[in-house]
N, C-alpha and C positions, 0 to 999 in steps of 0.2 A: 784653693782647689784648681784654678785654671791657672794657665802659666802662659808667660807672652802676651801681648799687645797693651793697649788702655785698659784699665779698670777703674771701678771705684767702689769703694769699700768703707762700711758706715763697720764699728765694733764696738758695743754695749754690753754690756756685764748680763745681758737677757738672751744677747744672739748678735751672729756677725750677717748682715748683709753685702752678695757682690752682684753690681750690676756690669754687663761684659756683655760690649757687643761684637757680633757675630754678623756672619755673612748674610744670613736667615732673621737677623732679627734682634734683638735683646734681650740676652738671658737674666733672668732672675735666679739668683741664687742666696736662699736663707738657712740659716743652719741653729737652730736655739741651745743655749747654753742652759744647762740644769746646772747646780751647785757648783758652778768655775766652768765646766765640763762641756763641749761642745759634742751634740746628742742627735745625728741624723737619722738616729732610727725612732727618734720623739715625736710627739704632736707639732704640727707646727715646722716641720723641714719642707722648706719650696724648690725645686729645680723646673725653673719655667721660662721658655723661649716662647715670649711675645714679637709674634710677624712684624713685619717693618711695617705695615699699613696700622696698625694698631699704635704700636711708639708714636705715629705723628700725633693722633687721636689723643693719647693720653697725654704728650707732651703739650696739647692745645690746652686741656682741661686739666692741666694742673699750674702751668700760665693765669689761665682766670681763676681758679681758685686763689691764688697766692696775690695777682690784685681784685681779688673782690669784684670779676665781673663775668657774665655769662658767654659761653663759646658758641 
C-alpha cells in the first residue's frame, strides 16, 4: 500500500500487517486475508496513525511485556 521509506511488514496466510512511520506518527496498517484473498472491505481492516507521544507509550509497554516487568 505505501510506497518509499522504511517499512515493515509481518504476511500470514490470515492478513498482512504494515507498520510505516510517518512524520505524524505510526501508521498502522492491516488488511485480512479471506480464502488467499486480501479483503479491505472485511471485518478486521485497520488503517491507524498512532501520534508520536503514544508510540513511545506503547514501545515502553511492550519492552516490559516481552521481559516480564512492569512500566
Amino acid at each position: 500500500m505505501y510506497q518509499g521509506g522504511l517499512t515493515f511488514s509481518i504476511n500470514k496466510s490470515f492478513g498482512n500487517l504494515q507498520l510505516v512511520p510517518e512524520a505524524n506518527g505510526l501508521r498502522v496498517h492491516y488488511v485480512p486475508i479471506i480464502n488467499g484473498v486480501e479483503t479491505p472491505d472485511n471485518l478486521g481492516y485497520l488503517n491507524l496513525l498512532l501520534p508520536l507521544d503514544a508510540v513511545g507509550g506503547l514501545w515502553a509497554t511492550t519492552r516490559a511485556f516481552l521481559y516480564g516487568v512492569e512500566s
